[in-house]
Rosetta silent file (secondary structure, phi, psi, omega in degrees, C-alpha in Angstrom):
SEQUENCE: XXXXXXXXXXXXXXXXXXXXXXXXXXXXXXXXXXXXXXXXXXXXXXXXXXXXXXXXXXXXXXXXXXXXXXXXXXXXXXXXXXXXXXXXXXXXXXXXXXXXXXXXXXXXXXXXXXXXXXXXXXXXXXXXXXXXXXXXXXXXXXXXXXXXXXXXXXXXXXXXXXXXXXXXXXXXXXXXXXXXXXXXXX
SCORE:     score description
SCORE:     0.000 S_00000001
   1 L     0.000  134.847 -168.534    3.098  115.806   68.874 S_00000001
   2 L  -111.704  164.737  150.686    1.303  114.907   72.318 S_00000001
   3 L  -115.592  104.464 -174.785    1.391  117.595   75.134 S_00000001
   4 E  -103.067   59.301  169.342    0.793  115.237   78.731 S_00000001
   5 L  -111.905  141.793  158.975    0.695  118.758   80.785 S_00000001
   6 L   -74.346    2.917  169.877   -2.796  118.930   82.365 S_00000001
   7 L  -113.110  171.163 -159.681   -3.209  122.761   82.014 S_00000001
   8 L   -87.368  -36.376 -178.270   -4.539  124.765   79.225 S_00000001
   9 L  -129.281   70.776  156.894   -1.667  127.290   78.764 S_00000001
  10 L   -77.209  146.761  170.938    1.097  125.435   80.076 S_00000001
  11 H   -39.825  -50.736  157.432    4.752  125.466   80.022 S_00000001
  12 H   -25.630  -75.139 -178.873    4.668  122.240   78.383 S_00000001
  13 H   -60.571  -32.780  171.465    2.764  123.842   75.481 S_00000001
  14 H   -64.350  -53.076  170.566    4.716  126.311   75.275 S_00000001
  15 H   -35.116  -53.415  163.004    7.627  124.633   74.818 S_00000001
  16 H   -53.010  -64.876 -160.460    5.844  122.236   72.323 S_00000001
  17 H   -37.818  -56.811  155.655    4.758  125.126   70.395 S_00000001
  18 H   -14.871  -63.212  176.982    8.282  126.314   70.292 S_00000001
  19 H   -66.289  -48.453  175.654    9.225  122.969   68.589 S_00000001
  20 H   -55.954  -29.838  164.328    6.708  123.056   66.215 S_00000001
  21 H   -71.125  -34.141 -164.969    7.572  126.185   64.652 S_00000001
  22 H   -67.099  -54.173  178.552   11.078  124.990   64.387 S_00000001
  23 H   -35.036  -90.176 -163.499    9.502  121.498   62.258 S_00000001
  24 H   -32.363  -44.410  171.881    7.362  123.970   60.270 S_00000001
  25 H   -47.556  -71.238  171.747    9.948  126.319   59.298 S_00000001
  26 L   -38.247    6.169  179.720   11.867  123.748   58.176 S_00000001
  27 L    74.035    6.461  167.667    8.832  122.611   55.543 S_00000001
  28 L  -118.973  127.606 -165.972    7.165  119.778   57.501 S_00000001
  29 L   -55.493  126.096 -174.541    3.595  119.864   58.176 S_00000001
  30 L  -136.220  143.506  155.366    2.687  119.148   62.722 S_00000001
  31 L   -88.568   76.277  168.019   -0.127  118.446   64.984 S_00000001
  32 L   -25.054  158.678  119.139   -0.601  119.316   68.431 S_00000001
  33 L  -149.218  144.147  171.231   -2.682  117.188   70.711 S_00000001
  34 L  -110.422  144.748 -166.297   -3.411  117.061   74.016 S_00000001
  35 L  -108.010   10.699  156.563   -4.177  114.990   76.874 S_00000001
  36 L   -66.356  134.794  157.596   -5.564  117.408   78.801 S_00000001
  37 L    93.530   -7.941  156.703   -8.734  116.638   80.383 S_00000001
  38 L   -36.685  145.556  177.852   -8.599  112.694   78.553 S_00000001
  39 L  -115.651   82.852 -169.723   -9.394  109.915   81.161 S_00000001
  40 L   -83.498  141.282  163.387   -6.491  107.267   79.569 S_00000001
  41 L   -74.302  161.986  176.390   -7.002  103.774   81.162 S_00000001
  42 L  -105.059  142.438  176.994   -3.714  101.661   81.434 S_00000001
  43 L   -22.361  102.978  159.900   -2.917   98.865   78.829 S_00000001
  44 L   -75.658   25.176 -162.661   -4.964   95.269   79.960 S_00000001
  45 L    10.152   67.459  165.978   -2.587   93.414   77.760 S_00000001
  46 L   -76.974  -67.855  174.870   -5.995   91.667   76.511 S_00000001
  47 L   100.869   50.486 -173.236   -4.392   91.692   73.192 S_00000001
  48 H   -89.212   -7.465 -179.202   -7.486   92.539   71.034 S_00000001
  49 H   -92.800    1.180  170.016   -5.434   94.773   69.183 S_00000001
  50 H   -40.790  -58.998 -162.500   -3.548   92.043   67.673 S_00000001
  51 H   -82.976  -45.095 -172.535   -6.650   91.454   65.692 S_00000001
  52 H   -93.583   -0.652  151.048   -8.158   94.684   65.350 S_00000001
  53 L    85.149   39.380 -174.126   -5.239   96.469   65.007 S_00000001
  54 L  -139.559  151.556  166.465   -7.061   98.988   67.717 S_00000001
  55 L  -106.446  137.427 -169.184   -7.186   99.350   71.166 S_00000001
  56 L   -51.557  -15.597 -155.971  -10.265   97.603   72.613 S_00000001
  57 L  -109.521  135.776 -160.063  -10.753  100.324   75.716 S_00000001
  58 L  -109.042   76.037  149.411  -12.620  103.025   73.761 S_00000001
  59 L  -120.435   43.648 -159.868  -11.255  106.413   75.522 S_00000001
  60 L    57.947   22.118  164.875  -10.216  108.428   72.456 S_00000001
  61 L   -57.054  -50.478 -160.502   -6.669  106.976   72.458 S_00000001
  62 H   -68.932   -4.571 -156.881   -7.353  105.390   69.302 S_00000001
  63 H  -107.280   13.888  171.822   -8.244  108.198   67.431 S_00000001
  64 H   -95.195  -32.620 -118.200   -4.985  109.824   68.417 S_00000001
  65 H  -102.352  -68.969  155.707   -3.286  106.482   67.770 S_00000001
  66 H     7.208  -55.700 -163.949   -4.987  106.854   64.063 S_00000001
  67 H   -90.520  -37.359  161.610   -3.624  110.181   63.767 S_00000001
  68 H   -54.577  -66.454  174.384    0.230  108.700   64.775 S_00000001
  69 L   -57.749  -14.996  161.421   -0.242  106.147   61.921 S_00000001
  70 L  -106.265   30.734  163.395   -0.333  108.355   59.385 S_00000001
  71 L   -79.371 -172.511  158.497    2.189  110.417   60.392 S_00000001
  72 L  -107.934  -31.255  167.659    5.794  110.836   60.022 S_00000001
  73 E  -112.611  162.874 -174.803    6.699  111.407   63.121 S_00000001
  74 E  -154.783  115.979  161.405    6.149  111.349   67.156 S_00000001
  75 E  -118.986  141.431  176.518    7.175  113.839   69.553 S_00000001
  76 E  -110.566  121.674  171.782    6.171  113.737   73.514 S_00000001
  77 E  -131.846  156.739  173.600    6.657  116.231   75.820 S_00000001
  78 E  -159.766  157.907 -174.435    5.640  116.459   79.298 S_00000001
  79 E   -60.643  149.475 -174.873    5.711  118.240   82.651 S_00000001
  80 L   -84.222  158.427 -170.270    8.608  116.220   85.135 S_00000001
  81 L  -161.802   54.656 -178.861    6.733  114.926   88.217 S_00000001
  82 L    75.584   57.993  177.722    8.169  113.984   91.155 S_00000001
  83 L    65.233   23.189 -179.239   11.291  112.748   88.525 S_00000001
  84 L  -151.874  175.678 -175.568    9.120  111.136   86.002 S_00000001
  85 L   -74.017  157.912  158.760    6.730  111.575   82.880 S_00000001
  86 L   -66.989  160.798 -170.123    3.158  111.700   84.163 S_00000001
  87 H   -46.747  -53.047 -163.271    0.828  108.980   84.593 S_00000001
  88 H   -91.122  -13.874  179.145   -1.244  109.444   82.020 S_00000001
  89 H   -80.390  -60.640 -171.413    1.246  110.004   79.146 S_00000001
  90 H   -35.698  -55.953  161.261    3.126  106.912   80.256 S_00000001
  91 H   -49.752  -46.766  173.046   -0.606  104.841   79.847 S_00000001
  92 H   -91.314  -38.526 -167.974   -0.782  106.143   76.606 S_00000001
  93 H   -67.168  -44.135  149.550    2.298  106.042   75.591 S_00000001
  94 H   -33.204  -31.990 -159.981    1.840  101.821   76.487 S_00000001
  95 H  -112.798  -77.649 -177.291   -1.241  101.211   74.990 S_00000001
  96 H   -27.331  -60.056 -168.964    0.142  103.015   71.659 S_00000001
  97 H   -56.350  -48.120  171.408    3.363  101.145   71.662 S_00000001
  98 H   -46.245  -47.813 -179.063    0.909   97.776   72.076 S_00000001
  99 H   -85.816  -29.603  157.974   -0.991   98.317   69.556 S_00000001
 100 H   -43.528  -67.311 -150.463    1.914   99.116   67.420 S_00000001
 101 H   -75.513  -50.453 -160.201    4.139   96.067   68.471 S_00000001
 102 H   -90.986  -14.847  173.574    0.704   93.672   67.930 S_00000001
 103 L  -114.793 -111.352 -170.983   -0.374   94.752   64.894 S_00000001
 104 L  -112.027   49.276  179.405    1.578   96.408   62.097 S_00000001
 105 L    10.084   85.849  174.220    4.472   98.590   64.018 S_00000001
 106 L  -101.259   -2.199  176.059    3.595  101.416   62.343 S_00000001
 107 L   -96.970  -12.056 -170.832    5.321  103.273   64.972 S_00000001
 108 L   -72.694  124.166 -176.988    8.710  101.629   63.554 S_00000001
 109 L    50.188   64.765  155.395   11.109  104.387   61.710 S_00000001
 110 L   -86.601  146.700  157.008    8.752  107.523   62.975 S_00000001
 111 E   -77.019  119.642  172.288   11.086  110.257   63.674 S_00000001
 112 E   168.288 -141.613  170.795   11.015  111.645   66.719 S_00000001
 113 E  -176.836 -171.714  166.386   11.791  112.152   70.594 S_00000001
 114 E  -120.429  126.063  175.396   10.716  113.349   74.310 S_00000001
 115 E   -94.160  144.096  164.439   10.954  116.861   75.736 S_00000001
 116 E  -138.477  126.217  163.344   10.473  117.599   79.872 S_00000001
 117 E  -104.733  154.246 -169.348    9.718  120.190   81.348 S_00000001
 118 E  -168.797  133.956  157.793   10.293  120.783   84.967 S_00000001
 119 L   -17.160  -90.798  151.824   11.117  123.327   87.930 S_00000001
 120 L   -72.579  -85.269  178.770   14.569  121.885   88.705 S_00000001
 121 L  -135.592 -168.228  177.268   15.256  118.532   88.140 S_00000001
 122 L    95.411   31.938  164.515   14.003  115.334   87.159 S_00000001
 123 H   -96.250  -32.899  169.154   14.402  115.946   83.797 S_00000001
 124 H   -60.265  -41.681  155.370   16.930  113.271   82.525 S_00000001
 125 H   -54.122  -43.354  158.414   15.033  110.552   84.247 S_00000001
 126 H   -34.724  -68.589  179.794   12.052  111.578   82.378 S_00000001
 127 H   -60.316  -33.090  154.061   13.916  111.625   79.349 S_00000001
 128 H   -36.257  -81.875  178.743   15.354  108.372   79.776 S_00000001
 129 H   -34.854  -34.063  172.790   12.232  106.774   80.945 S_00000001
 130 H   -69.741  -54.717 -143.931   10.650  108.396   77.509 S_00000001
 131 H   -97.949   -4.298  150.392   13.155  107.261   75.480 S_00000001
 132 H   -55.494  -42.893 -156.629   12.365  103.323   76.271 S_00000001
 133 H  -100.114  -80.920 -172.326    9.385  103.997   74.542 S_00000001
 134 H   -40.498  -59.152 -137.890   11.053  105.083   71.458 S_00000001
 135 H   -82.394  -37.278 -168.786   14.314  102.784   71.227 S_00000001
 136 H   -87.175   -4.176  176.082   11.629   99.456   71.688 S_00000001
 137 H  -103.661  -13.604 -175.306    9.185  100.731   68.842 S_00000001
 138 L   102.116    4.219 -164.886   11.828  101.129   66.818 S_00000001
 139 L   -83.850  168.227  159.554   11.961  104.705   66.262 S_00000001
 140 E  -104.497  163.633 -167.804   14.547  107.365   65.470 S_00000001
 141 E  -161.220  106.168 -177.555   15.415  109.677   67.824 S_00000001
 142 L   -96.617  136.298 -170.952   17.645  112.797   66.389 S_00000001
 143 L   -74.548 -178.724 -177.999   19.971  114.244   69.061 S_00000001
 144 L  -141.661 -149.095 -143.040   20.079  118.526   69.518 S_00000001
 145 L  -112.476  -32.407  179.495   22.920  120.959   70.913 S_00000001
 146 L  -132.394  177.586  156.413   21.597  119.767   74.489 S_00000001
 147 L   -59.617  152.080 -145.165   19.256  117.125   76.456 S_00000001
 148 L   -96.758   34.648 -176.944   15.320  117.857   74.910 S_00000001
 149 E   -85.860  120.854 -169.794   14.987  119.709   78.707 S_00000001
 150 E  -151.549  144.552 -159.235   13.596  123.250   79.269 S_00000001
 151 E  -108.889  130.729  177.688   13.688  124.625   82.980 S_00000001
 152 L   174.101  161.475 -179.410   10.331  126.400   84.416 S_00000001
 153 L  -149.132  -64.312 -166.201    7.393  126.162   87.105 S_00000001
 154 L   -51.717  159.694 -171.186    5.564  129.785   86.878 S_00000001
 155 L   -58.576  125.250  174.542    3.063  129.806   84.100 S_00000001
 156 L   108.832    5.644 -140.092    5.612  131.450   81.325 S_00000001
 157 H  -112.972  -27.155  176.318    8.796  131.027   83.172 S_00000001
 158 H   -42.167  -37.832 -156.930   10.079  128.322   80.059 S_00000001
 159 H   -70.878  -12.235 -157.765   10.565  131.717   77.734 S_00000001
 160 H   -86.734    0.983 -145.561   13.477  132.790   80.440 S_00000001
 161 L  -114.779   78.453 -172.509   15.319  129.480   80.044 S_00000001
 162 H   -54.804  -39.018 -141.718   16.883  130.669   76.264 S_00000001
 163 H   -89.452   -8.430 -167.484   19.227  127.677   76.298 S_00000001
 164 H  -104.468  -55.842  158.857   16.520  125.247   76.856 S_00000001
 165 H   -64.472  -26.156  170.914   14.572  126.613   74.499 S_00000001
 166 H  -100.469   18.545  147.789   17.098  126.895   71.727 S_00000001
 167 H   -91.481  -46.025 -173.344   17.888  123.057   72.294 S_00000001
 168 H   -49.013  -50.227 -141.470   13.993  122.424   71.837 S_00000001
 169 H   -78.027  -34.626  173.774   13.996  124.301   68.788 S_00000001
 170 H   -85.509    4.050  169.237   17.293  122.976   66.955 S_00000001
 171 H   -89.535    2.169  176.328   15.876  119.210   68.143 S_00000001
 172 H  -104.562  -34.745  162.056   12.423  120.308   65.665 S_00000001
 173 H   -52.187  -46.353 -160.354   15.383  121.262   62.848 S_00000001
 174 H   -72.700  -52.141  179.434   16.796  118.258   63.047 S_00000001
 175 H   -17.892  -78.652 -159.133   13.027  115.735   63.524 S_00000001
 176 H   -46.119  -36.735 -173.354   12.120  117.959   60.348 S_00000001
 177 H   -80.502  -37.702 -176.602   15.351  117.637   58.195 S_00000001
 178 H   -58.816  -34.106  155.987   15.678  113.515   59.014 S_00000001
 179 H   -45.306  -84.562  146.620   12.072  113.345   57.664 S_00000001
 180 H    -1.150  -69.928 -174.999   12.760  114.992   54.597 S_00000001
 181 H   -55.059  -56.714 -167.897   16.139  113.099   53.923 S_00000001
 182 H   -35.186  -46.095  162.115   14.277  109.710   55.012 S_00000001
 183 L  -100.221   53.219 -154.446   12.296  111.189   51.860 S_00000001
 184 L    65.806    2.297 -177.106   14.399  111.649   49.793 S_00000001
 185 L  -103.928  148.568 -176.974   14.358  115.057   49.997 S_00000001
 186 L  -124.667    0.000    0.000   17.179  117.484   51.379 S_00000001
């Protein structure tokens, strides 16, 4: 699970957290990580990761990217931004997918999805735009009771938006049980 909100106790995070307990409950083991204070560079399509099955620009991407390949899963969430995912998720989220796609698409049938958070609006574009990233790696993407959307700007203001949060939370039931069936497990 990535968090692309630049502040330390952000809505974002909350929201993430939120999800994560829902996974956990459910019996599947989650990671946080965050891209706060990371400097991600954007993709050079160099294509060095073809070979090394890494990305050549060495700004701790890879060692998230590392942490994605052994996973089960991928969830993104991020603050909405003038209608879109932030900059820096978007860079990483490119550079992952690259190195995926060039070496051994190890991102292909991860479970998982994109949450946004946002003030008002510009949350469906977000999710859309996020969900390009999913559908072209190859991924699963398990639907919830609503869009993966939670409404908020003051620090804290996510907990008032129950409905948003109790979409978040039955979209980490579902992540968690389609892991579990993919393994064979119920």
């Amino acid at each position: 699970m990535i968090s692309a909100s630049p502040r330390k106790k952000s809505n974002t995070m909350m929201v993430l957290e939120h999800c994560r307990d829902a996974i956990e409950n459910h019996g599947v083991e989650t990671e946080i990580i965050s891209l706060r204070g990371m400097k991600i560079e954007s993709c050079r399509a160099c294509l060095s990761c073809a070979k090394k099955h890494r990305c050549k620009i060495d700004d701790g991407l890879n060692e998230i990217i590392d942490r994605i390949r052994e996973s089960e899963g991928f969830i993104v969430a991020t603050p909405v931004y003038f209608g879109t995912a932030r900059g820096d998720l978007m860079a990483a989220l490119q550079r992952i997918g690259m190195v995926s796609r060039a070496s051994d698409g190890f991102l292909s049938w991860k479970v998982g999805g994109p949450i946004a958070v946002a003030r008002r609006g510009g949350h469906t574009a977000t999710i859309q735009e996020l969900l390009m990233f999913y559908f072209i790696n190859d991924m699963i993407v398990p639907g919830s009771t609503y869009w993966n959307m939670v409404f908020g700007w003051a620090p804290g203001e996510v907990e008032d938006d129950s409905e948003g949060i109790e979409t978040i939370r039955r979209f980490g039931e579902n992540v968690a049980e389609l892991i579990k069936r993919i393994n064979g497990g119920s």
